[in-house]
C-alpha positions as CSV (number, residue, x, y, z in Angstrom):
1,X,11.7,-10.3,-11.7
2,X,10.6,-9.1,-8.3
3,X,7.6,-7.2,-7.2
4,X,9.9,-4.4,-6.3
5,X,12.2,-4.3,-9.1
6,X,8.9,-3.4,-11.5
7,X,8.1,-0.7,-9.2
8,X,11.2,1.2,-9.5
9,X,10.7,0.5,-13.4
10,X,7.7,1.9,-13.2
11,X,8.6,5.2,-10.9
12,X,11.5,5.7,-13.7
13,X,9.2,5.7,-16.4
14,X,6.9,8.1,-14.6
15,X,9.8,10.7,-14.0
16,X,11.1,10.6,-17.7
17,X,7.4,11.3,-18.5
18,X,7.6,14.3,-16.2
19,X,11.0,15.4,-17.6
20,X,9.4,15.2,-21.0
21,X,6.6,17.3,-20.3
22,X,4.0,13.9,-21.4
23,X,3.1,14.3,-17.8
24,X,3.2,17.8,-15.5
25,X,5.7,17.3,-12.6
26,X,4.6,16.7,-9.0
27,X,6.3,16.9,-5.9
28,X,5.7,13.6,-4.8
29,X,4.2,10.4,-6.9
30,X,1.2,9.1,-4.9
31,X,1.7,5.5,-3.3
32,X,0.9,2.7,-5.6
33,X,0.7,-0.6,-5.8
34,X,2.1,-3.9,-8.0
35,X,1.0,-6.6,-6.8
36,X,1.5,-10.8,-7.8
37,X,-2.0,-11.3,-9.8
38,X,-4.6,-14.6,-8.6
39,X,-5.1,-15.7,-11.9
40,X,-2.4,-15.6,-14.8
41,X,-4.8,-14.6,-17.4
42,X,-4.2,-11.0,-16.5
43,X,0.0,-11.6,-16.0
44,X,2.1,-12.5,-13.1
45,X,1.9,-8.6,-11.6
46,X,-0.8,-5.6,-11.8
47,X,-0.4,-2.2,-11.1
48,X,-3.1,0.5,-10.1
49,X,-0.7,3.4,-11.1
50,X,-2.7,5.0,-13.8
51,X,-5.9,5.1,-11.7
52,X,-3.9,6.5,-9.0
53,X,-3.1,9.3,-10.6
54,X,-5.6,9.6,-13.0
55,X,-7.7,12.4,-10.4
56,X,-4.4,14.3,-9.9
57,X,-3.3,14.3,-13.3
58,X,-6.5,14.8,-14.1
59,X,-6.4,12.3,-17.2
60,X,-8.5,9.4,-17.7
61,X,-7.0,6.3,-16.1
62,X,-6.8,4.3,-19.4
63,X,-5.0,6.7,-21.3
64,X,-2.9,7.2,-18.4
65,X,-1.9,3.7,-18.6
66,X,-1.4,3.4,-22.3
67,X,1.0,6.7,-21.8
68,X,3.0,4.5,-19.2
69,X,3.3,1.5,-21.3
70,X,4.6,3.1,-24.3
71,X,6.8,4.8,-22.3
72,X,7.9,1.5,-20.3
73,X,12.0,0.5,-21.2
74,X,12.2,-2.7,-22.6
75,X,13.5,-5.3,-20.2
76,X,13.9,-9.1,-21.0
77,X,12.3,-10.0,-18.3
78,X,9.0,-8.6,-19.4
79,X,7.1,-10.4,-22.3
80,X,4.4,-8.0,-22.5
81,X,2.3,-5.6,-21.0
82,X,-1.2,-5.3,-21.3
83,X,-4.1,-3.0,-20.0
84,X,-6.8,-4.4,-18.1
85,X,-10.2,-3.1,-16.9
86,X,-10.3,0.8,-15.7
87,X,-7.0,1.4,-16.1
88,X,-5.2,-1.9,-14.0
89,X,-1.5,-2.7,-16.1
90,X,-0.7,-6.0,-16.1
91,X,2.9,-7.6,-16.3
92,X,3.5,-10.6,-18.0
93,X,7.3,-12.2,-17.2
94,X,9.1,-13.8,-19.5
95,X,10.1,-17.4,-19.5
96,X,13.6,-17.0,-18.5
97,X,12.2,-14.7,-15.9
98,X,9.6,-16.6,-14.5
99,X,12.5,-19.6,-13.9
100,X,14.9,-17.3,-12.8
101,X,13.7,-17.0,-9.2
102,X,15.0,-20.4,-8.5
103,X,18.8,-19.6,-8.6
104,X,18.1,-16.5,-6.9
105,X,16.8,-18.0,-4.3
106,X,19.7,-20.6,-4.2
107,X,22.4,-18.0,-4.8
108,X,21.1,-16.0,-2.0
109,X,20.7,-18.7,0.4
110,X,19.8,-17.4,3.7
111,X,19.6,-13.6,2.2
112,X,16.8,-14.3,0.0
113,X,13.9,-12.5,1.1
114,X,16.5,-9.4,2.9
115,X,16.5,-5.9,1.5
116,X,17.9,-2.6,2.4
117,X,14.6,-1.0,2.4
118,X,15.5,0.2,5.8
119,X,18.7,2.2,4.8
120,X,20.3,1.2,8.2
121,X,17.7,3.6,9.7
122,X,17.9,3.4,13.7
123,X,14.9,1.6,15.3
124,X,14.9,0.7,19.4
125,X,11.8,-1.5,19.8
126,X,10.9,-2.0,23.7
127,X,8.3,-4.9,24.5
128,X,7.6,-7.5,27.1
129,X,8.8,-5.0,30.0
130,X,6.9,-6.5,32.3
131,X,7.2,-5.3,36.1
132,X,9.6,-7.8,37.9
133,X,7.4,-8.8,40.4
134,X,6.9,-12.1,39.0
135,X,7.6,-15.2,36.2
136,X,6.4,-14.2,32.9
137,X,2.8,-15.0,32.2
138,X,1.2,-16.5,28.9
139,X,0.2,-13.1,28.0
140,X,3.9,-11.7,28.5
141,X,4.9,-14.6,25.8
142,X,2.1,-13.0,23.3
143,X,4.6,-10.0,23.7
144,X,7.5,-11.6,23.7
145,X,7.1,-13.5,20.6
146,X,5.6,-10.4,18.4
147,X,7.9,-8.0,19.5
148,X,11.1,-10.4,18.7
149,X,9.8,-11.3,14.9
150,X,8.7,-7.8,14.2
151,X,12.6,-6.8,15.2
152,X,13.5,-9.7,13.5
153,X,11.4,-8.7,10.4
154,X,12.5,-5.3,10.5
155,X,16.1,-6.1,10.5
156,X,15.4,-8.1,6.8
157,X,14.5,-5.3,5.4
158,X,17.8,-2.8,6.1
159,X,16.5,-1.0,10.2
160,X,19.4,-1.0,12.4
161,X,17.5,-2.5,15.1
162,X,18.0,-2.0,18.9
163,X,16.3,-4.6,21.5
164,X,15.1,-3.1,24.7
165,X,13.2,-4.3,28.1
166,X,12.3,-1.4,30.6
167,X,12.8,-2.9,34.0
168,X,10.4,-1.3,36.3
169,X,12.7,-1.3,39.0
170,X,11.1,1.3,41.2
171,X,8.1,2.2,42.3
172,X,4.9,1.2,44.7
173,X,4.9,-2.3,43.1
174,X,8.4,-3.2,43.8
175,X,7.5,-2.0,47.2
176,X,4.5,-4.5,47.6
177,X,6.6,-7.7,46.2
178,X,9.6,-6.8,49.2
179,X,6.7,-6.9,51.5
180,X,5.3,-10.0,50.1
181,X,8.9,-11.3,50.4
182,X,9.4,-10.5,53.8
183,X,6.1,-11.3,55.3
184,X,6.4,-14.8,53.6
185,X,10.3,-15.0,55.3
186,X,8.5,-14.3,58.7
187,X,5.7,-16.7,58.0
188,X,8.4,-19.7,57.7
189,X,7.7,-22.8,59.7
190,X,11.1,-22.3,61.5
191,X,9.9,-19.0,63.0
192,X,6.5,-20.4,64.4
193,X,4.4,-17.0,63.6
194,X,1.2,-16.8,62.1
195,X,1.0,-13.6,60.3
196,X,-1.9,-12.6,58.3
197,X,-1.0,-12.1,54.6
198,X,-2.5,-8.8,52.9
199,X,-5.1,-9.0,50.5
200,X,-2.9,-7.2,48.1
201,X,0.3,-8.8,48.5
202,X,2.1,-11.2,46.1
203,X,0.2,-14.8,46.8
204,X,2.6,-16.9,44.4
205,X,4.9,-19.8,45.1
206,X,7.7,-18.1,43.9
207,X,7.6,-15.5,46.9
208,X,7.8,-18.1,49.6
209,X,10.8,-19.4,47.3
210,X,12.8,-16.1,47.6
211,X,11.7,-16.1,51.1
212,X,13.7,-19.4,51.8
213,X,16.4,-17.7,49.8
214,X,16.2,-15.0,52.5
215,X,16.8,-16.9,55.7
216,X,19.5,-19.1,53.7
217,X,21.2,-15.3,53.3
218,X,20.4,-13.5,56.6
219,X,19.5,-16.1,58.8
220,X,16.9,-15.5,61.7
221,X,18.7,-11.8,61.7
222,X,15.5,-9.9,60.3
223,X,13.1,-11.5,62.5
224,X,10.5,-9.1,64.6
225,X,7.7,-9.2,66.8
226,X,4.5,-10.2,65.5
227,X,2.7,-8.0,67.4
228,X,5.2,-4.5,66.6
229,X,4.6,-5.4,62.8
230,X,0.8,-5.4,63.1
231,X,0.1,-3.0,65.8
232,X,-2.1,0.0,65.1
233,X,-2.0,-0.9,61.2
234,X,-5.4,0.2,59.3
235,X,-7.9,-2.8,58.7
236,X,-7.2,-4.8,55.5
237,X,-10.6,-5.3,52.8
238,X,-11.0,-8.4,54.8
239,X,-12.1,-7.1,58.2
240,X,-13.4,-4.1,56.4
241,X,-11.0,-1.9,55.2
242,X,-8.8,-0.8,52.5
243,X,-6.6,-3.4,50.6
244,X,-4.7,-0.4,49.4
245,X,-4.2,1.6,52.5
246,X,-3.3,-1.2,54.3
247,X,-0.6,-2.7,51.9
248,X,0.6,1.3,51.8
249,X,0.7,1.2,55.6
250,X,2.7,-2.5,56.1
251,X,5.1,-1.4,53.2
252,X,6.5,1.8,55.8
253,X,5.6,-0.2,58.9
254,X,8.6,-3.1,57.3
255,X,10.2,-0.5,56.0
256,X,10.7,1.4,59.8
257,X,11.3,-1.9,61.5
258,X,14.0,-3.0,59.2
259,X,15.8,0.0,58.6
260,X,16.5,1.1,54.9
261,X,19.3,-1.1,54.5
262,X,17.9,-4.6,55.7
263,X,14.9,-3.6,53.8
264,X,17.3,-3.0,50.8
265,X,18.5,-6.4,51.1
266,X,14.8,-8.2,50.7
267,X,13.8,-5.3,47.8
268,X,17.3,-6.5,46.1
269,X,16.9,-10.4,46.8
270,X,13.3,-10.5,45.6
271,X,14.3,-8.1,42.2
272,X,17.1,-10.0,40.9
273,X,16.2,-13.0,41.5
274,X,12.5,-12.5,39.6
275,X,14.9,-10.4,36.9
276,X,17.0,-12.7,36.6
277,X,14.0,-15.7,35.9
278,X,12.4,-13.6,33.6
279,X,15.8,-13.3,31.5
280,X,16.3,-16.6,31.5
281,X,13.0,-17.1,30.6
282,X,13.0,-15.5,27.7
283,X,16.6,-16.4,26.6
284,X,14.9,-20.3,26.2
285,X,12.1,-18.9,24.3
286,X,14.7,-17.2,22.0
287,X,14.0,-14.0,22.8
288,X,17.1,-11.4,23.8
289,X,17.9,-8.0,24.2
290,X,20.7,-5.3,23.6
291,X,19.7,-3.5,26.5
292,X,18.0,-4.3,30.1
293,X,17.0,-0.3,31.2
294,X,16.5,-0.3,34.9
295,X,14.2,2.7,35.6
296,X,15.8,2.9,39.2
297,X,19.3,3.7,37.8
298,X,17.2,6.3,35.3
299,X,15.5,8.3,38.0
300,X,18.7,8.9,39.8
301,X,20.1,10.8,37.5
302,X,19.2,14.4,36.2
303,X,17.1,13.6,33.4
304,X,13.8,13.5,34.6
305,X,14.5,16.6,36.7
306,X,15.5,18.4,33.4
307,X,12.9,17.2,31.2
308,X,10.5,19.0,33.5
309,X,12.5,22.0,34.2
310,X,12.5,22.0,30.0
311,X,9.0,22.0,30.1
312,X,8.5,24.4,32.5
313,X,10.6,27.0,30.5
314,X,8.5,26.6,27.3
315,X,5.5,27.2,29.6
316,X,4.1,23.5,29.3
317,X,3.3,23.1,33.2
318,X,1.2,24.7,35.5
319,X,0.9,24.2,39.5
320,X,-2.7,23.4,41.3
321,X,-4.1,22.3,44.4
322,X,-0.1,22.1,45.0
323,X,0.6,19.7,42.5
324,X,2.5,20.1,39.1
325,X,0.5,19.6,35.6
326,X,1.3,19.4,32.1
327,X,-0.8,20.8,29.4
328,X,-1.6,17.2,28.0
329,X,-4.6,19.1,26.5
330,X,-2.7,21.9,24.3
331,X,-1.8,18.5,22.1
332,X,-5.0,17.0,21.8
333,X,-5.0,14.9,25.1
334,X,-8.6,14.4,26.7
335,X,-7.3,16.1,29.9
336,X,-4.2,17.6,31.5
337,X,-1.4,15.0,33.3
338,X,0.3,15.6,36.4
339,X,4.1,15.0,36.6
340,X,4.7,16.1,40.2
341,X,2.4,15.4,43.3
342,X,1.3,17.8,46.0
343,X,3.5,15.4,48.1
344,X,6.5,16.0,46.2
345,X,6.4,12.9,43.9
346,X,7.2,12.4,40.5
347,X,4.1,10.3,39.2
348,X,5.1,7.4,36.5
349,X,3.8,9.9,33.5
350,X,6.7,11.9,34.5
351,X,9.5,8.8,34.8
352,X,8.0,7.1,31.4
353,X,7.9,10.9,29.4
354,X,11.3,11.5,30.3
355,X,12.6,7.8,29.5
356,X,11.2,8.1,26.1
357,X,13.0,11.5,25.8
358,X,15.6,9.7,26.2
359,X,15.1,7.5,23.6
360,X,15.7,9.9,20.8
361,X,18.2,11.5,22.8
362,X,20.3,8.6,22.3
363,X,20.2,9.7,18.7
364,X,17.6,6.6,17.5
365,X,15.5,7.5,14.2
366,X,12.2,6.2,15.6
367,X,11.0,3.9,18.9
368,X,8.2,1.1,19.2
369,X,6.6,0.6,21.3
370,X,4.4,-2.7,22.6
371,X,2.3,-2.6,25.1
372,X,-1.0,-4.3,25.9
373,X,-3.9,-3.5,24.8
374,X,-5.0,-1.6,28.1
375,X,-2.5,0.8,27.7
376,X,-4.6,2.4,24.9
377,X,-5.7,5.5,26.7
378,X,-1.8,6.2,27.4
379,X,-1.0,7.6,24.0
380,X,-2.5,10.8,23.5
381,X,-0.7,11.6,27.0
382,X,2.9,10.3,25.5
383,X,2.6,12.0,22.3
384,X,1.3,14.9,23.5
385,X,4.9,15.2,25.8
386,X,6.7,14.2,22.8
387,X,5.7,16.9,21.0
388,X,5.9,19.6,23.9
389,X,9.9,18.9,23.2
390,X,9.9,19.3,19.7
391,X,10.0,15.6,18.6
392,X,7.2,14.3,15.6
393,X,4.6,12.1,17.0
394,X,4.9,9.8,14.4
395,X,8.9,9.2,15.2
396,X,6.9,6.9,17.7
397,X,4.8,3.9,17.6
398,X,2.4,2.2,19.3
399,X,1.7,-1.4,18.3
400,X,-0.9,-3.4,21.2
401,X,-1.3,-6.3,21.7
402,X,-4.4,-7.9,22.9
403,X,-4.9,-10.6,25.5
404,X,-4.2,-14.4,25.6
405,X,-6.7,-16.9,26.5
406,X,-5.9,-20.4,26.8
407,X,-8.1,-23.5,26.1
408,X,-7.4,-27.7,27.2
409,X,-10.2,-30.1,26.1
410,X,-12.3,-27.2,24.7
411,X,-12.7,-25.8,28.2
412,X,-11.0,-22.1,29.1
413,X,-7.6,-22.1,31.8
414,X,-8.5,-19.1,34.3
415,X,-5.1,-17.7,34.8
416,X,-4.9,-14.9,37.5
417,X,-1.7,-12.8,38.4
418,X,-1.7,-11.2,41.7
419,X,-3.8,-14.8,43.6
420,X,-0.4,-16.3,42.0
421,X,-2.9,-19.0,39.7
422,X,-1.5,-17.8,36.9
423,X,0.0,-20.0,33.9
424,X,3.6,-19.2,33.4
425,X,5.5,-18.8,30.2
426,X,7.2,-21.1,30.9
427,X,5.0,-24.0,32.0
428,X,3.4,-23.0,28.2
429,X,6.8,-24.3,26.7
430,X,7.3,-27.0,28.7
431,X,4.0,-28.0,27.4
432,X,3.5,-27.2,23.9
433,X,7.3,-26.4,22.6
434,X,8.8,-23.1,21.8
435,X,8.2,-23.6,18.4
436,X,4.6,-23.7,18.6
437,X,4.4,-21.1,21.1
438,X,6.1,-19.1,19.2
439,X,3.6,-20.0,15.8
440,X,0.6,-19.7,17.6
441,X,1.0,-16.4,19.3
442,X,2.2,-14.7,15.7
443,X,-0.6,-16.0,14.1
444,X,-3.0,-13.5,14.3
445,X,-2.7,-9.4,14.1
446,X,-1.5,-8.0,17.4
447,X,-5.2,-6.1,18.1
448,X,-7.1,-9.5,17.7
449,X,-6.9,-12.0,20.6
450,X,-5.6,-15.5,20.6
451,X,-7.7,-18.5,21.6
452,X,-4.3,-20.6,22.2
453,X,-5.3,-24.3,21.8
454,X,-3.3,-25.9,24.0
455,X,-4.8,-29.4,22.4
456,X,-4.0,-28.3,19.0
457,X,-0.4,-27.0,19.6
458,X,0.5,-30.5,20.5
459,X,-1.2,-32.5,17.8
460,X,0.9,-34.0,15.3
461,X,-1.6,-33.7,12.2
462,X,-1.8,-31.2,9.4
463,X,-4.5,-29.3,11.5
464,X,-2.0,-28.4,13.6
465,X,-0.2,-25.1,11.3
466,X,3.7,-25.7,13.3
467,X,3.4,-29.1,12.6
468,X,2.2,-28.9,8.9
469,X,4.8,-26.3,7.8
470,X,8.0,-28.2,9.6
471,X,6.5,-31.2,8.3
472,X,7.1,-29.9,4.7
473,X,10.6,-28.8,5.6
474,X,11.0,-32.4,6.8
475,X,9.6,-34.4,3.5
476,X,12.3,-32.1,1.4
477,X,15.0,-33.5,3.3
478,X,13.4,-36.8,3.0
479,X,13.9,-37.3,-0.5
480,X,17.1,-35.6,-0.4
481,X,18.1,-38.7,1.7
482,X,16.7,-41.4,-0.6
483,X,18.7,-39.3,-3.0
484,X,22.1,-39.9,-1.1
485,X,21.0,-43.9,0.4
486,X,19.6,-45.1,-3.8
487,X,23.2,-43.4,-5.2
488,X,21.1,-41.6,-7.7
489,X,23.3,-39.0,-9.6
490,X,22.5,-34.9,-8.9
491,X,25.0,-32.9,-10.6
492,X,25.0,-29.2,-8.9
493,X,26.5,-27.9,-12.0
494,X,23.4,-28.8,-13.9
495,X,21.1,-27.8,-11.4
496,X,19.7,-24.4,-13.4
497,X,19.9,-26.1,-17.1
498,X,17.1,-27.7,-17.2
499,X,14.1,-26.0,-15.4
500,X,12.2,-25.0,-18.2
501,X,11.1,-28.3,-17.6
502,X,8.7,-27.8,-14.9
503,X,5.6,-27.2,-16.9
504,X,3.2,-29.2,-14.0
505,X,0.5,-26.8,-12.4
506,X,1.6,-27.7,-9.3
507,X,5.5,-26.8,-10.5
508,X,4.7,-23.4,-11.8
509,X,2.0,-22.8,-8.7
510,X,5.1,-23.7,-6.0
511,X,7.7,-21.3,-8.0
512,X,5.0,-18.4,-8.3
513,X,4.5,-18.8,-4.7
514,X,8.1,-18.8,-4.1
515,X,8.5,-15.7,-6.0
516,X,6.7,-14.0,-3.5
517,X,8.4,-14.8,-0.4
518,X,10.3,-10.9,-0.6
519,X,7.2,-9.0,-0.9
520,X,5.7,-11.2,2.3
521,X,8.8,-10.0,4.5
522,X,8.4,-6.7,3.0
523,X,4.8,-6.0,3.8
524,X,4.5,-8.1,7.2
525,X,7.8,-5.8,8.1
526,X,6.4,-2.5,7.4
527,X,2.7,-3.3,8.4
528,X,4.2,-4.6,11.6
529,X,2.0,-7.5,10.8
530,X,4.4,-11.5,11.6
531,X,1.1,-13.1,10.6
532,X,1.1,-12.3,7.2
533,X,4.3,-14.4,7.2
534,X,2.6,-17.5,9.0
535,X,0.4,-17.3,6.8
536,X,2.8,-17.5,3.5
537,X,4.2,-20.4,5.2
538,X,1.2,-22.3,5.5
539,X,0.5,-21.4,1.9
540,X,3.8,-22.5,0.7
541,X,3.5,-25.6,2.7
542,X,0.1,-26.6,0.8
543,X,1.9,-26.0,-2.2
544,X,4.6,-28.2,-1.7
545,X,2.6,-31.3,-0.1
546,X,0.2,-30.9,-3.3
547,X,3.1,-31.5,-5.1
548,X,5.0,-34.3,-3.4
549,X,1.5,-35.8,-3.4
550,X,1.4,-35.6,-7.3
551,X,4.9,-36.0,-8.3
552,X,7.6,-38.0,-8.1
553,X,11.0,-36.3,-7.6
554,X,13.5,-38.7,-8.4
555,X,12.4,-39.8,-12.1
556,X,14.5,-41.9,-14.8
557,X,14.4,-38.8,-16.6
558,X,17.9,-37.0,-15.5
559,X,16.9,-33.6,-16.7
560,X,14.0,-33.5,-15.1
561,X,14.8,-35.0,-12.0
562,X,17.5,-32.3,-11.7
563,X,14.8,-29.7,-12.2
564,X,12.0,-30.8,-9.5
565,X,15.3,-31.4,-7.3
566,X,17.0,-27.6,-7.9
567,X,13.2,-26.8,-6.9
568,X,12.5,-28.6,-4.0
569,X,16.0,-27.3,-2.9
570,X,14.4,-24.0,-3.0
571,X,11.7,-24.6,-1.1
572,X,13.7,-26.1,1.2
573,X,15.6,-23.0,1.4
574,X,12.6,-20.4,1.8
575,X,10.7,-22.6,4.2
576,X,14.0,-22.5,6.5
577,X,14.3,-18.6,5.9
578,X,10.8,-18.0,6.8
579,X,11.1,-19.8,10.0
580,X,14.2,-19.1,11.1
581,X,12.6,-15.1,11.2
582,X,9.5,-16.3,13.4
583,X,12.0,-18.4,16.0
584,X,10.8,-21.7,14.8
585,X,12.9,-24.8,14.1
586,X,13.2,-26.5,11.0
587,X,13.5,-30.1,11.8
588,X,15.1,-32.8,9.4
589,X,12.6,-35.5,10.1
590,X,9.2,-35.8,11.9
């Protein structure tokens, strides 16, 4: 009997108490918990129920408790329940129960573990959305990989879910990366022109790559004068002026020279082929999407346009010092946001607002959203617009995701974006696997950072968590071999018959901990929270090394040899469920 299926018995018992008048009727039944007990002297589940209510009901918790058991329907999969300590009730399974998860699991196959929780609720999760002005970074892949199992997880449990990337399409940075494109393309060695590169520009290999790809397309057909490109530009930070004035000023002056559509040609070279990296990118770290949402096809339509002509009907804008302002503060924000410029403008406040609009527009039930964790301060200012159209706060949620710092030999990798020194994605993989990227950057809650060990994702030793867990997986399918190569006889048919025989601690430890594999997806679903699973896995692991360390599976002894088989089988089967929902292989041998 699961976790779950007690605490439905126990919310029936609770409402035929009300309907008898034993207990008053409330609207709602505060949240409670039943959870799988440490130690078996107090049962295989408790349940804080009667000290839950005990305040509302206004009731002591014990004889709160002693009401619910009497009341409790008789199930065979129960043996008894007993009261513990202030008020705790414990469950003690049955036998038959307690065995029973093993067919489940096998019957199930690769549902075990699913639910329909969800109720084929609507989610649209955006994460990675990383500006296209560049490969992926090790940080992106922090995103990446969380964002994927938490869909992932949330599907288990019943969400319709929707997979979406914002591509930030437009805008000042897309801007800068044409620039960077096109100063690199004039900077080739076949053009003989030695052109100072801004301080603020793109610096990376990758830029003198699409460059190349440039003058394969157009040629020497773009080339211009050194001196007409530079002349009367303001002084860049390193003869004393302003990095950002003067990449601001060499954007328009390319921009003039080229004429909108050449310039058009470099902005669309140097954003597909960056998009189209970063998509392949992520398709070899197993990470897809439903949708790729360009925010340049977005903001030429009429939504944004509306969203603010909606917001100044209700009375949520206000001009000043020519510019347009929302009343961020009316819902709690720390100060008010402007959507329009004095120079006519949208800002990005006003693109993003409106794209998220457009989120529930498109009729989901709720949106996640990932972001880093420096994006904190943009909340207040997103919820507060949300609500200024009539739409809950909490139909949207924030999940960040701190930083990424990499270690090799115990000594930290400096990684910087813009100076193009950065460590990409996919060098990461290349190095350590997918399937230990994958592990290592779900292994901790999203707000915590990761020390990735590079040293440590490679290692093939039980120190290293991927390694230990696939390594279980592996062992399984080892005996399963010597099975098939000794001819030793395992009847399917009598798989179940005989597994009252596993009476070994280390038996009844693995199957408990099996038993809990649906309330581990269920909680690290709804918390939002992949480690929890990582953690299970490592836990199961231990188990079942501590048993093939004691044991031997294939005994003289048919029945039992069927038994720890049927079980191992299960194992077998979770470890492979449990992996397969993090993106992690589960290898045959090691």
């Amino acid at each position: 009997m699961s976790k779950q299926a007690i605490e439905q018995l126990i919310q029936a018992t609770l409402e035929k108490l009300q309907q008898s008048g034993d207990l008053p009727a409330v609207a709602v039944i505060p949240s409670f918990q039943v959870e799988a007990t440490k130690d078996k002297q107090y049962g295989d589940y408790a349940c804080n129920i009667a000290m839950i209510l005990a305040k509302p009901m206004q009731r002591n918790p014990r004889d709160l408790a002693a009401l619910i058991v009497n009341a409790f329907p008789v199930n065979a999969a129960i043996a008894k329940i007993e009261i513990a300590g202030p008020g705790f009730i414990n469950f003690f399974l049955s036998e038959e129960a307690f065995y029973s998860i093993i067919p489940e699991i096998l019957q199930q196959a690769d549902q075990y573990g699913h639910s329909h929780k969800g109720q084929g609720k609507s989610i649209l999760i955006e994460y990675v959305s990383a500006n296209p002005t560049g490969p992926l970074h090790v940080g992106h892949g922090r995103h990446a990989a969380y964002g994927a199992v938490v869909a992932d997880l949330l599907a288990a449990i019943g969400y319709e879910v929707y997979r979406e990337y914002y591509v930030n399409d437009a805008g000042r940075q897309m801007d800068i990366l044409a620039a960077s494109t096109y100063l690199r393309y004039l900077s080739l060695p076949i053009f003989g022109q030695d052109i100072p590169f801004p301080v603020n520009a793109y610096r990376g290999e990758y830029v003198i790559d699409i460059a190349k790809e440039l003058l394969l397309k157009v040629g020497d057909s773009m080339r211009v004068n050194t001196a007409e490109l530079l002349k009367n530009l303001p002084k860049d930070e390193t003869t004393g002026g302003d990095k950002e004035i003067y990449i601001d000023a060499i954007v328009q002056r390319i921009r003039l020279l080229l004429g909108e559509d050449r310039y058009k040609t470099v902005f669309d070279l140097a954003l597909h082929t960056i998009l189209s990296d970063i998509e392949n990118d992520l398709s070899e770290f197993g990470v897809n999407y439903q949708n790729w949402f360009s925010e340049r096809d977005f903001i030429k339509k009429d939504v944004v346009d509306n969203n603010i002509a909606t917001l100044k009907a209700g009375e949520f804008l206000y001009e000043k010092e020519g510019a347009l302002w929302f009343r961020s503060t009316d819902f709690k924000d720390e100060k008010d946001r402007v959507m329009v410029r004095s120079n006519g403008q949208r800002t990005y406040f006003a693109n993003d607002f409106s794209y998220h609009i457009n989120k529930f527009e498109r009729g989901f039930d709720t949106c996640i959203d990932i972001f880093g964790a420096d994006h904190h301060g943009y909340i207040p200012r997103m919820q507060a617009g949300l609500e200024a159209r009539g739409i809950s706060p909490d139909q949207l949620t924030y999940l960040l995701v701190q930083f990424v710092t990499l270690y090799r030999g115990g000594q930290q990798v400096q990684m910087s974006t813009r100076s193009g020194s950065f460590v990409t994605l996919r060098e990461l993989r290349l190095e350590v696997g997918n399937d230990a990227a994958r592990f290592f950057y779900i292994m901790r809650k999203c707000e915590q950072h990761v020390d990735f060990d590079l040293d440590l994702a490679k290692a093939k030793s039980n120190e290293n968590p991927v390694y230990y867990i696939q390594y279980a997986h592996a062992r399984i399918c080892s005996v399963l071999r010597q099975l098939e190569e000794k001819s030793i006889a395992f009847k399917p048919e009598r798989r179940f018959k005989a597994l009252s025989l596993l009476k070994e601690p280390q038996e009844l430890q693995l199957i408990s901990t099996l038993s809990r594999y649906p309330t581990v997806i269920m909680n690290a679903a709804e918390l939002h929270e992949p480690h929890i699973l990582t953690n299970y896995l490592r836990e199961l692991a231990t188990d079942f090394h501590g048993y093939y360390n004691s044991h031997q599976f294939l005994v003289e002894d048919e029945n039992l040899r069927h038994a720890r088989i049927t079980l191992i089988f299960a194992t077998r089967q979770v470890l492979v469920n449990g992996l397969r929902l993090i993106g992690v292989s589960a290898p045959d041998s090691m």
